[in-house]
C-alpha positions as CSV (number, residue, x, y, z in Angstrom):
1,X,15.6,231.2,-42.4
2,X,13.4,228.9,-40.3
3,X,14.4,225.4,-38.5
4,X,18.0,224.6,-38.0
5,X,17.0,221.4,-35.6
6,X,14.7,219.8,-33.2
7,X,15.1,217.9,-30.1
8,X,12.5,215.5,-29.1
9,X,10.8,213.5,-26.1
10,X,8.3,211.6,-24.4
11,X,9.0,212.9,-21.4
12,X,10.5,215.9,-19.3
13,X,13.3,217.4,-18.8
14,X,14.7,217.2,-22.4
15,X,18.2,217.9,-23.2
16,X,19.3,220.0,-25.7
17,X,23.0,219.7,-27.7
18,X,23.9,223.5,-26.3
19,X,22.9,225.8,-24.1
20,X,21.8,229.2,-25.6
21,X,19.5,227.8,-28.1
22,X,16.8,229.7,-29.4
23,X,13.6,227.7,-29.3
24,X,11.5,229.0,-32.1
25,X,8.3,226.0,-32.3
26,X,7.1,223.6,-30.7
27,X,4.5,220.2,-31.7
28,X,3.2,218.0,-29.4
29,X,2.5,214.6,-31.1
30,X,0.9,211.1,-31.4
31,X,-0.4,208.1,-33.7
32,X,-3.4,207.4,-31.4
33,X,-4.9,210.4,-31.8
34,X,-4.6,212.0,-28.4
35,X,-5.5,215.7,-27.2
36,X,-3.5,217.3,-24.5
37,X,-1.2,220.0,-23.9
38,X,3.0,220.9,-23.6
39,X,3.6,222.0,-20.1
40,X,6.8,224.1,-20.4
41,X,8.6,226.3,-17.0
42,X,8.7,229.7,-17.4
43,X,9.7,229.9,-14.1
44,X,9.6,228.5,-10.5
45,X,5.4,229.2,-10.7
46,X,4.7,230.0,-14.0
47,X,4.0,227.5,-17.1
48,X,3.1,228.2,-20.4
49,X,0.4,226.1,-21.6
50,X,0.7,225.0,-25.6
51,X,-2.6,222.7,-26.7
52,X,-2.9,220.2,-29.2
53,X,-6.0,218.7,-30.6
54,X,-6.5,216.3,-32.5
55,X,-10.4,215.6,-32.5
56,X,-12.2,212.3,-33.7
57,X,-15.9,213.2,-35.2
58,X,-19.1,210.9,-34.3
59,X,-18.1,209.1,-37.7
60,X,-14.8,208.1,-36.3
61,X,-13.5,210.6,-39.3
62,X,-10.7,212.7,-37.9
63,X,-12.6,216.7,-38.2
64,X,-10.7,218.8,-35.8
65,X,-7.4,219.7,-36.0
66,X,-3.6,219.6,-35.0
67,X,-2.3,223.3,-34.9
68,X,-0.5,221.9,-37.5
69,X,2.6,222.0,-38.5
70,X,4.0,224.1,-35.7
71,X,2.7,225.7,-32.6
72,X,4.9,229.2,-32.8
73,X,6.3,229.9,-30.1
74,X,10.0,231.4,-28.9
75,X,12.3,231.3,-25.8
76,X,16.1,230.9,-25.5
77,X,17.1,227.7,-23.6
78,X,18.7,228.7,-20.7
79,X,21.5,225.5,-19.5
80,X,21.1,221.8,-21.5
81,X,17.6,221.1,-20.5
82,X,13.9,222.3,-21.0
83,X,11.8,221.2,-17.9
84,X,7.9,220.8,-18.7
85,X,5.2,218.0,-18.5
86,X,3.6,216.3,-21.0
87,X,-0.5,216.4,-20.7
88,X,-2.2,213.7,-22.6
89,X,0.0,214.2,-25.3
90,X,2.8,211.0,-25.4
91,X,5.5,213.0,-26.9
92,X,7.2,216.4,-27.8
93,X,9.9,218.1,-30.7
94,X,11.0,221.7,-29.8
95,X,12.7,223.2,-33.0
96,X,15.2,225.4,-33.1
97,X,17.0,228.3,-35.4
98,X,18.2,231.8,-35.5
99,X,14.8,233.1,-36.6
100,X,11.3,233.0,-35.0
101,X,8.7,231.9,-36.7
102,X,5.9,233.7,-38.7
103,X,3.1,234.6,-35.7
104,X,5.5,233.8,-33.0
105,X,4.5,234.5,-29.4
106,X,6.8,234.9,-26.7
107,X,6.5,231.7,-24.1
108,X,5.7,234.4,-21.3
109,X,2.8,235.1,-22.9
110,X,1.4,231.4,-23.0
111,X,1.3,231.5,-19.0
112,X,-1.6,229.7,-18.1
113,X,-3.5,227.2,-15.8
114,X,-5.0,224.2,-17.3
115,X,-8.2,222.8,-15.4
116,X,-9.7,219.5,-16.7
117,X,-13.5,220.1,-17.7
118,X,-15.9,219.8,-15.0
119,X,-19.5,221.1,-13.8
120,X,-17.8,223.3,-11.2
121,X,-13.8,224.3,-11.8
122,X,-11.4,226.3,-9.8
123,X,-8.3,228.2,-11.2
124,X,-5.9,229.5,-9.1
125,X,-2.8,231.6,-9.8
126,X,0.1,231.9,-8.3
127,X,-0.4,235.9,-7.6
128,X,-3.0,238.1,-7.4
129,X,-4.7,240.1,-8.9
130,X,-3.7,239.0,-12.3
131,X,-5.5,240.0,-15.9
132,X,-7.0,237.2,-17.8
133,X,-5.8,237.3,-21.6
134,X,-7.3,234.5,-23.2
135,X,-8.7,231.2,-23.3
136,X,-8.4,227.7,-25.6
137,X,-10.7,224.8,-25.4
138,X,-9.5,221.0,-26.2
139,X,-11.6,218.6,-26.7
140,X,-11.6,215.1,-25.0
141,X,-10.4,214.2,-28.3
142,X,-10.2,210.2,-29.7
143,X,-12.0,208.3,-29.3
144,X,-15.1,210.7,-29.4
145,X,-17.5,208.5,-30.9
146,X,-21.0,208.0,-31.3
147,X,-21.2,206.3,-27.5
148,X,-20.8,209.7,-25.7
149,X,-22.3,212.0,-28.6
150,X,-20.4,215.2,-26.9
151,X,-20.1,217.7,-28.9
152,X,-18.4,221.1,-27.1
153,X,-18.7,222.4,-23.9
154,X,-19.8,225.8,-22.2
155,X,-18.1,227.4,-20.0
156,X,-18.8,230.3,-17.6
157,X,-17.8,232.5,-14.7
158,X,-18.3,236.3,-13.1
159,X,-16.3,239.1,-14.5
160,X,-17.9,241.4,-11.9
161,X,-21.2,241.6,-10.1
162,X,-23.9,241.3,-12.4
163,X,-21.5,240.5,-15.1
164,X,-20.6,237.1,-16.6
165,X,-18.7,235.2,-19.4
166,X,-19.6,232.9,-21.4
167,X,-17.4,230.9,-23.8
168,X,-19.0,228.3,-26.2
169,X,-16.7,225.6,-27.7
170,X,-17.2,223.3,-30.2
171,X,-15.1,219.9,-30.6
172,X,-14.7,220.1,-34.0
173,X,-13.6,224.2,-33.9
174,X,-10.4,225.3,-34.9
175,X,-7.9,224.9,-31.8
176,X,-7.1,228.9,-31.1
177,X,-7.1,230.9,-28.1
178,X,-9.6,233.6,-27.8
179,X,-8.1,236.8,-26.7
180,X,-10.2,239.1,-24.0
181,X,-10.1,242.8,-23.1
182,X,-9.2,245.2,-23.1
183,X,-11.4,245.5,-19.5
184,X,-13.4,248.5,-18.7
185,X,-10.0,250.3,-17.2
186,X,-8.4,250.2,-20.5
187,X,-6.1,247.8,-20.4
188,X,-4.8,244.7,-21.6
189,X,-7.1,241.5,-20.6
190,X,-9.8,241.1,-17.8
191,X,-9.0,241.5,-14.1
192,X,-9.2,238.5,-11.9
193,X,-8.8,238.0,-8.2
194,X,-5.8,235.0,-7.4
195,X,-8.9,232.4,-7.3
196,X,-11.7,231.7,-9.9
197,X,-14.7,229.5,-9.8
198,X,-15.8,228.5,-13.4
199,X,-18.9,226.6,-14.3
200,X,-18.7,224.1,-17.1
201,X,-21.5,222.4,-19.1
202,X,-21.4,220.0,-21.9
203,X,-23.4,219.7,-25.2
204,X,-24.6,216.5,-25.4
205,X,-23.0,213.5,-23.5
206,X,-20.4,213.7,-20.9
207,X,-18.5,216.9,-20.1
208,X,-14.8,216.1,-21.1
209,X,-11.4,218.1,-22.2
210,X,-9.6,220.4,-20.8
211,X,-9.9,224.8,-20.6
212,X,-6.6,226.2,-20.3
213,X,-7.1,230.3,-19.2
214,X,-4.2,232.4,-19.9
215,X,-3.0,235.3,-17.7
216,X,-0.4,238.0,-17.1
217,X,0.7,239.3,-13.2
């Protein structure tokens, strides 16, 4: 069994036909080629954080990709509404059904903070400590063309003293997130204090997109 249904938007909240339903996908959408990412409340300070890509080469050839069909992910609706923001992305369908899908992640696990791409950004969380457990890239997307000749970004930022992270994206990689941990303790993810200051850099051109860092309290 998969999709039963969907409901759709371009903008937040968006009612559902009955309460108790269990969200098992999500795709954020558009015709113009836009990158971005689904906003959805987990709670009164958390939001899981869903990207999209949908990258334009330096051809004008469309060479990324659209985490396409579904992004898998499951909740159940609590009430008639799901409350969320749309990021760049113009519009929204949440499916539904009585089965998750193949690869499904709870939405807890998508908590994140989304920071758009700069040479000095700062993350902060809404407790602390908390254990970072991943990371996604999306690039500025369409148009990318031959004018700004960007092609990925690095990113950067102390684990501990002495020790730093480095992510390298490319536009035109496969949108995933990249998992980290477990730490030096054992455990799940990388600790974090509530605040983090991360250095950005783009390859070639203008710094653009968006870095989305995933966490657990």
């Amino acid at each position: 069994m998969g999709i039963l249904g969907s409901i759709t938007g371009s903008s937040f909240p968006i009612s559902a036909p009955e309460s108790g339903l269990q969200i098992i996908g999500i795709k954020g959408y558009s015709t113009s080629g836009s990158s971005g990412y689904v906003s959805i409340n987990i709670d009164n300070t958390r939001l899981a954080q869903i990207p999209f890509s949908f990258y334009t080469g330096q051809s004008g050839s469309v060479v990324g990709n659209n985490n396409s069909p579904i992004f898998p992910v499951n909740f159940t609706l609590r009430g008639l509404q799901v409350q969320g923001s749309l990021n760049g992305i113009p519009n929204v369908a949440l499916y539904y059904g009585k089965t998750i899908l193949k690869d499904s992640v709870p939405l807890e696990s998508l908590a994140g903070v989304a920071v758009a791409s700069a040479a000095t950004m700062t993350y902060t969380f809404p407790a602390g400590p908390v254990r970072l457990m991943g990371a996604a890239y999306i690039p500025p997307g369409s148009p990318v063309g031959t004018a700004s000749a960007n092609y990925g970004a690095t990113f950067n930022w102390a684990v501990t003293s002495g020790k730093v992270i480095t992510l390298t994206f490319m536009n035109s990689d496969p949108l995933a997130v990249v998992p980290f941990g477990p730490d030096e303790d054992g455990k799940a993810g990388l600790r974090a204090a509530s605040s983090l200051t991360v250095t950005g850099l783009a390859l070639g051109g203008t710094l653009g997109g968006t870095l989305i860092l995933y966490y657990q309290i």
